[in-house]
C-alpha positions in Angstrom: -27.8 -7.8 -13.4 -25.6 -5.2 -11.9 -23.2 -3.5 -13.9 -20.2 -0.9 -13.6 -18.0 0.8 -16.5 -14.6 0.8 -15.7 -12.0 3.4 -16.6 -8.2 4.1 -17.3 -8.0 7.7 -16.2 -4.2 8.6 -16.4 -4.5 12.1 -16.6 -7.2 14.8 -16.2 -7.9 15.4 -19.8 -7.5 11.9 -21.0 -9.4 8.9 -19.9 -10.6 5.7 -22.0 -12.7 2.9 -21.2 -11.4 -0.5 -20.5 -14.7 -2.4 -19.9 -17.2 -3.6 -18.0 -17.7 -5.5 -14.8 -21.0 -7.2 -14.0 -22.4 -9.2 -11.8 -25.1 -12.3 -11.9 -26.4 -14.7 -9.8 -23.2 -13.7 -7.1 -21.3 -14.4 -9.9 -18.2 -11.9 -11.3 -17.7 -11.0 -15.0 -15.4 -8.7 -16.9 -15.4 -7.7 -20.6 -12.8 -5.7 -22.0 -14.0 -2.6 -24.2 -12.4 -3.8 -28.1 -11.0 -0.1 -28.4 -8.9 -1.0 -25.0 -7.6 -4.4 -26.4 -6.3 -2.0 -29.6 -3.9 0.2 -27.6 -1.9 -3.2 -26.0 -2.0 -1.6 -22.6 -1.6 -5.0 -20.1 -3.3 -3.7 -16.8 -3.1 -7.1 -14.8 -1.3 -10.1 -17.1 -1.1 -12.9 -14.8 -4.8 -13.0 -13.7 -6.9 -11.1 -16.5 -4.9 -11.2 -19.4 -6.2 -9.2 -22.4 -8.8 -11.1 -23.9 -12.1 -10.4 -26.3 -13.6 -13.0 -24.2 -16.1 -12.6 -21.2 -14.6 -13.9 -18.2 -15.9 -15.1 -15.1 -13.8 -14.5 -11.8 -13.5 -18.1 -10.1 -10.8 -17.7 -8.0 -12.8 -17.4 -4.7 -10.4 -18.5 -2.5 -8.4 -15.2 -3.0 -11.7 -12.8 -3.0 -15.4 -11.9 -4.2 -13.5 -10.1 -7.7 -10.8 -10.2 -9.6 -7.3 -8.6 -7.7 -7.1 -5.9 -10.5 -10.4 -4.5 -9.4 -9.9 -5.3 -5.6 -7.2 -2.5 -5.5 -9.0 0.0 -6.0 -11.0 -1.0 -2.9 -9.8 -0.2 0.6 -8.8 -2.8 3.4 -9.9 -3.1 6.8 -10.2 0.7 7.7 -11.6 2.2 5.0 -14.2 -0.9 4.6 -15.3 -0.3 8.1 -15.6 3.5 7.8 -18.0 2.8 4.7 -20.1 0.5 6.1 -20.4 2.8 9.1 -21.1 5.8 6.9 -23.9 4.5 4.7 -25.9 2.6 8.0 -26.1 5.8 9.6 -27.6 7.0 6.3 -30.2 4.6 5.5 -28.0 1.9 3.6 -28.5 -1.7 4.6 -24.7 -2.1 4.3 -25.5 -6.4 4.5 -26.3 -6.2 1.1 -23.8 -4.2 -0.3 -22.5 -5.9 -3.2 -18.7 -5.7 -4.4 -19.5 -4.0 -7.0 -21.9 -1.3 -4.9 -18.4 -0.8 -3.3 -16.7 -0.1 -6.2 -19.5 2.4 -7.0 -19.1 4.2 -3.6 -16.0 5.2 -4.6 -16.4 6.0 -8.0 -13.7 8.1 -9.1 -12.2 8.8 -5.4 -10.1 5.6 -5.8 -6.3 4.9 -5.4 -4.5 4.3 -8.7 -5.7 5.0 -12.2 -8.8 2.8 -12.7 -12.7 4.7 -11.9 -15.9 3.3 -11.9 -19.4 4.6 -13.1 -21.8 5.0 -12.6 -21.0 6.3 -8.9 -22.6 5.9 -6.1 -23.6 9.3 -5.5 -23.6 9.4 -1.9 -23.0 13.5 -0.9 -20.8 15.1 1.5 -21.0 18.0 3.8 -18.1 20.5 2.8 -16.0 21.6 5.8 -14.3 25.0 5.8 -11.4 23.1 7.9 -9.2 20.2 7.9 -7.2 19.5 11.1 -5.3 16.4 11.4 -5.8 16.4 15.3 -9.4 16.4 14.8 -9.4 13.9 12.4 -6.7 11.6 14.3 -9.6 12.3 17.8 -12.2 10.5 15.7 -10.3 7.6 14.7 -9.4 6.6 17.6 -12.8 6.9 19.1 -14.2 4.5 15.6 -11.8 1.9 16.4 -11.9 2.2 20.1 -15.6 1.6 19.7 -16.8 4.9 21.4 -18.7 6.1 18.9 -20.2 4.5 15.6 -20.6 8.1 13.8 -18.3 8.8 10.9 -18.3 12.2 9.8 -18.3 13.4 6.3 -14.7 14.8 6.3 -13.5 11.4 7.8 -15.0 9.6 5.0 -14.2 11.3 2.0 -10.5 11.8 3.1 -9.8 8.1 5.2 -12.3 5.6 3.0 -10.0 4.4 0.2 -6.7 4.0 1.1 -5.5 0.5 1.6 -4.3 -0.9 5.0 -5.4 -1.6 8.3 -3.8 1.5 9.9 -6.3 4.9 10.4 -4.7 7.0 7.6 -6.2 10.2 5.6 -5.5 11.7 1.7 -4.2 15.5 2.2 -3.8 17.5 -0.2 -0.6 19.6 0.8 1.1 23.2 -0.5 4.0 24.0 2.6 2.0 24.2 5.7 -1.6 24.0 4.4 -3.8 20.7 4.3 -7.0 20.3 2.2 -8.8 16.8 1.8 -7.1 14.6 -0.5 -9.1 12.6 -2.3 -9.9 13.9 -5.7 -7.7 16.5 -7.8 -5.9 19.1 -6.5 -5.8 23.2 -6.9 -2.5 24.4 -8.3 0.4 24.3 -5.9 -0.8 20.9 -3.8 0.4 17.6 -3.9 -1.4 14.2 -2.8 -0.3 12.8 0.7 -1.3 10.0 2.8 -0.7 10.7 6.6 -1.4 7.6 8.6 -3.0 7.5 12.7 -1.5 4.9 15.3 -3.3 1.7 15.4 -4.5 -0.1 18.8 -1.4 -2.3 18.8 1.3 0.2 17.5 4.3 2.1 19.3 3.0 5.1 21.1 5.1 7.0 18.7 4.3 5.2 15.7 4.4 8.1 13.3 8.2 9.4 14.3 9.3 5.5 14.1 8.1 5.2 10.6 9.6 8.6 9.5 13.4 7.6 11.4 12.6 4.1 8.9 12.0 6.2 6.1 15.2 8.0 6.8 17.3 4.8 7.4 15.7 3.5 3.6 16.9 6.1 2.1 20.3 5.9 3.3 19.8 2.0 2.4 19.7 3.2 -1.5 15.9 2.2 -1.8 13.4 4.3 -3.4 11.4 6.3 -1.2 8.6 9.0 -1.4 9.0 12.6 0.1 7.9 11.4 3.6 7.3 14.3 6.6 6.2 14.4 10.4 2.8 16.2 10.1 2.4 18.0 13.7 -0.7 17.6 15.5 -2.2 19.0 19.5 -0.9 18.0 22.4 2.8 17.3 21.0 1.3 14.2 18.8 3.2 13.9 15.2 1.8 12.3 12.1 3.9 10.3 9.5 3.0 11.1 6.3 4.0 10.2 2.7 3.8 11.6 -0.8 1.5 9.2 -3.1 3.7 7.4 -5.9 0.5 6.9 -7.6 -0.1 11.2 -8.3 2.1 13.8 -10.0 0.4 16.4 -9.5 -3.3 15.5 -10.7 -1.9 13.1 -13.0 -2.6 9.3 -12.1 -0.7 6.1 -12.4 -2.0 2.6 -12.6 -0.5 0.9 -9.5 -1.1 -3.0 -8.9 0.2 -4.7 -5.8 1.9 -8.1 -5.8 -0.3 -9.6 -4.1 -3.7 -8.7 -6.2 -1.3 -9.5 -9.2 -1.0 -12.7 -8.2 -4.2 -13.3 -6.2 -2.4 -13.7 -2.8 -4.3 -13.1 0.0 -2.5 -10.6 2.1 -4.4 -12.0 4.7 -3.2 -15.4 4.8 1.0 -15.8 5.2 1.5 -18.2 1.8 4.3 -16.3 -0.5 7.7 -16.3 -0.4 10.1 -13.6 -1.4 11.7 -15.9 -4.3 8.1 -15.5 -5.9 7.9 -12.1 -5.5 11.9 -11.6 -7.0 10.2 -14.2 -10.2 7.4 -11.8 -11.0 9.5 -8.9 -10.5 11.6 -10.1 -13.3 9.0 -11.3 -15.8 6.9 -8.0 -15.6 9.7 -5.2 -15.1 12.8 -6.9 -17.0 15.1 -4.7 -15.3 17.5 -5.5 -13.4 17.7 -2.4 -10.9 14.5 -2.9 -9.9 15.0 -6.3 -9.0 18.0 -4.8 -7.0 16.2 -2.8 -5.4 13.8 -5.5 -4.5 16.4 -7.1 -3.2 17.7 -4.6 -0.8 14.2 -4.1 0.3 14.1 -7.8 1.6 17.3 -7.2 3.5 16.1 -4.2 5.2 13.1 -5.6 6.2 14.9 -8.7 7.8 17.4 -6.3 9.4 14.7 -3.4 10.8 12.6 -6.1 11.8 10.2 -4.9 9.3 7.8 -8.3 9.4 4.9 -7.0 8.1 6.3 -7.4 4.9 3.3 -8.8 3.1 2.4 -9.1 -0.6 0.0 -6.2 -0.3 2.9 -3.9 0.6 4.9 -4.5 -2.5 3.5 -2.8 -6.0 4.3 -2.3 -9.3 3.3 0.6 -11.5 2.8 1.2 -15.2 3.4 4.2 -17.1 1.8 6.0 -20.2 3.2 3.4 -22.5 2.4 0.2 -20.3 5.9 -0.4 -19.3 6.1 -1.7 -15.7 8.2 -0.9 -12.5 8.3 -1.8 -8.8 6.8 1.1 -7.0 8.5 2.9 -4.5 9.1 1.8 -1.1 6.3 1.7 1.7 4.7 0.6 5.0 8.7 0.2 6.6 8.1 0.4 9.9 8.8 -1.8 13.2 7.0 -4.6 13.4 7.0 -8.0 14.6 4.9 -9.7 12.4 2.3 -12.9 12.8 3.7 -15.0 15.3 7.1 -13.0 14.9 7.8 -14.4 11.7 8.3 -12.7 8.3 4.5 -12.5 6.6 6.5 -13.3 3.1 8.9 -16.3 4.3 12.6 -15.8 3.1 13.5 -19.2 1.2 11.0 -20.8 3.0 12.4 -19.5 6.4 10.2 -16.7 8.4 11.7 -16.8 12.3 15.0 -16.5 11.4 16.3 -15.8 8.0 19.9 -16.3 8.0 22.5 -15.0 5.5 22.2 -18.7 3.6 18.5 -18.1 2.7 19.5 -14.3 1.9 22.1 -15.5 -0.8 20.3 -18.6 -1.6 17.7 -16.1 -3.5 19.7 -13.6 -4.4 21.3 -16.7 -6.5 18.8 -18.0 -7.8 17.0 -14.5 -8.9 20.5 -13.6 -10.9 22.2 -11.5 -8.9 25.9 -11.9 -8.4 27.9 -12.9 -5.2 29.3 -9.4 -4.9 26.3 -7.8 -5.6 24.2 -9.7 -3.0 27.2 -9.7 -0.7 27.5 -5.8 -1.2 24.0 -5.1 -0.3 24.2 -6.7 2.6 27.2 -5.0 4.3 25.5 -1.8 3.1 22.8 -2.3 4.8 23.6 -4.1 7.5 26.3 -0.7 8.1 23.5 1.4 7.8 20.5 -0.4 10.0 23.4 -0.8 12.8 22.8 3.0 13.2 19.4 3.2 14.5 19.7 5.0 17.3 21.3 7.7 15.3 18.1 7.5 13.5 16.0 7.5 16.3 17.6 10.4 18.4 16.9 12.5 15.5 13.5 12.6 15.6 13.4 12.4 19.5 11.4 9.3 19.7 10.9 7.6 22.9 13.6 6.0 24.5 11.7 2.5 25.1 11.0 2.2 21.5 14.4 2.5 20.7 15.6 0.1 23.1 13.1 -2.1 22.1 13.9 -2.0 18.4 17.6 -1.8 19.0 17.5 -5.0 20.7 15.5 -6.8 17.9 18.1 -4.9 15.4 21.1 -6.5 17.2 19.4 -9.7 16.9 19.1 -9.7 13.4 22.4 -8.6 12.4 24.0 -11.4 14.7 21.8 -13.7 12.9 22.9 -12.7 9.1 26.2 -11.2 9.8 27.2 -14.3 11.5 29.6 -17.3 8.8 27.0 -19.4 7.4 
């Protein structure tokens, strides 16, 4: 029987165990440590509610372990990286277990939860960290030219979530260390993401002008920057919500709250609004949710799945949506929404917008007022765009789907 000790580690001089995950027969089991049950601290209530009990995980059809544990595990890009690290070191990676995963990472994961014991796998110190370099080797892992991941790839790109090439940096002005533990004095913990195969040539300005335009849009945002790289290249990157300083926060996405797989298009946004409401009872953050769902209909945000909506808890277990993230351009699966607005996902029109503003509790004016705001503010793109002197085919080409959309929900129902 394998087994791994899971902590809450919410600041450096303060951690406490919650329990223990183990695994049987390829079956999944969690016990909560009796001292955690005493502090009332409710890290995942929908799917593993508090309990003395052992419990099994038998939801397989959303993944091999429970969704609380699954986000402190990477997606896609980080996954690969892994298993491409430990082969070239000896690992058969084919029997990797979810909870030898788990271990890999240890205490280098994203959020508030660690795991022990770790994994113990070393890595070679670097006396540099250059984003260009970093971004080089990316592109030749995905692009299949090379199957070598080096150490400095690996510690700082192996646990954030997502699809995309990204890296943990530690930043302080204009220097960049590797992100993925704590932090001297004077840094603070960033992501800066890589383009993908299938993204905009200038990817990382687009995402930055987004970031601008949400902002403007009243929506909660992280400090986000263009990192600059050789040969004129520019990285997007983003301050973590889930560090202040070296101080953690327990972040849980809606998706592994609810066991939605991010993978498969199955949720609607009137879900996401419900939970949103049962865990955070407040009603600016369901506002806010609100006006993210607009301005991802509006940018022609589709990517808008459940793993890129989160909530976080504090000290004291009280719960709010996380700050905005992932708004970029993008046209989705089949170029429909990946969360389906009132059941609709190729063309959301101002009915299914109000329908679910309705129904979620929010006035007419309100839902009417966040609409115009938006819509005023999205209508400016190029402004946007020209700002950061990105390339004039992606702004006509997201200008036109813009225009699209705003006929579409500005138009009388």
């Amino acid at each position: 029987m394998k087994r791994l000790k899971v902590t809450l580690n919410m600041d450096p001089t303060m951690d406490f165990p919650v329990g223990e995950i183990a695994e049987k027969d390829h079956r999944i089991y969690f016990q909560y440590d009796p001292g955690f049950l005493k502090r009332s601290l409710w890290l995942s209530p929908y799917k593993l509610p508090n309990s003395a009990d052992l419990i099994e995980h038998k939801d397989r059809e959303f993944g091999p372990i429970f969704g609380l544990f699954d986000d402190s595990l990477p997606d896609g890009w980080g996954l690969m990286l892994m298993d491409r690290f430990l082969k070239s070191r000896g690992f058969s990676v084919e029997k990797l277990s979810i909870l030898d995963r788990l271990s890999f990472f240890g205490s280098s994961t994203m959020g508030a939860l660690t795991y022990q014991p770790s994994m113990g796998v070393s890595f070679e110190d670097s006396e540099t960290f250059d984003l260009y370099d970093l971004h080089r080797q990316s592109q030749q892992i995905v692009s299949g030219e090379t199957q070598i991941v080096l150490s400095q790839l690996m510690k700082a790109g192996g646990s954030p979530g997502g699809a995309r090439p990204k890296v943990l940096v530690g930043v302080s002005e204009n220097r960049l260390i590797s992100g993925e533990g704590d932090l001297p004095p004077g840094y603070s913990h960033w992501i800066v993401k890589f383009s993908g195969h299938e993204d905009l040539v200038d990817s990382g300005p687009v995402e930055f002008a987004y970031s601008q335009m949400a902002k403007d849009c009243d929506l909660i945002m992280p400090e986000t920057r263009l990192f600059p790289g050789e040969k004129g290249l520019r990285f997007f990157g983003t301050k973590r919500f889930d560090r202040d300083h070296n101080k953690r926060y327990h972040c849980h996405t809606f998706g592994n709250l609810i066991h939605s797989n991010f993978r498969i298009p199955a949720c609607d946004y009137e879900l996401f609004f419900r939970i949103l409401n049962n865990l955070t009872k407040n009603q600016q953050d369901l506002i806010r949710g609100f006006k993210q769902m607009i301005f991802n209909i509006l940018a022609n945000n589709r990517d808008d799945h459940v793993k890129n909506f989160s909530f976080l808890m504090n000290h004291l277990g009280e719960w709010s949506l996380s700050p905005a993230y992932d708004l970029a351009f993008s046209e989705g699966p089949g170029g429909e929404h990946t969360m389906t607005v009132d059941g609709e996902g190729k063309s959301p029109t101002q009915e299914h917008i109000r329908r679910l503003g309705i129904q979620s509790g929010l006035s007419k004016q309100q839902i009417t007022q966040s609409i115009e705001e938006i819509a005023q503010i999205v209508s400016n793109w190029r402004k946007y765009a020209k700002d950061v002197d990105i390339e004039q085919s992606s702004i006509n080409l997201i200008q036109k789907r813009i225009e699209a959309n705003l006929k579409s929900i500005l138009s009388v129902c």
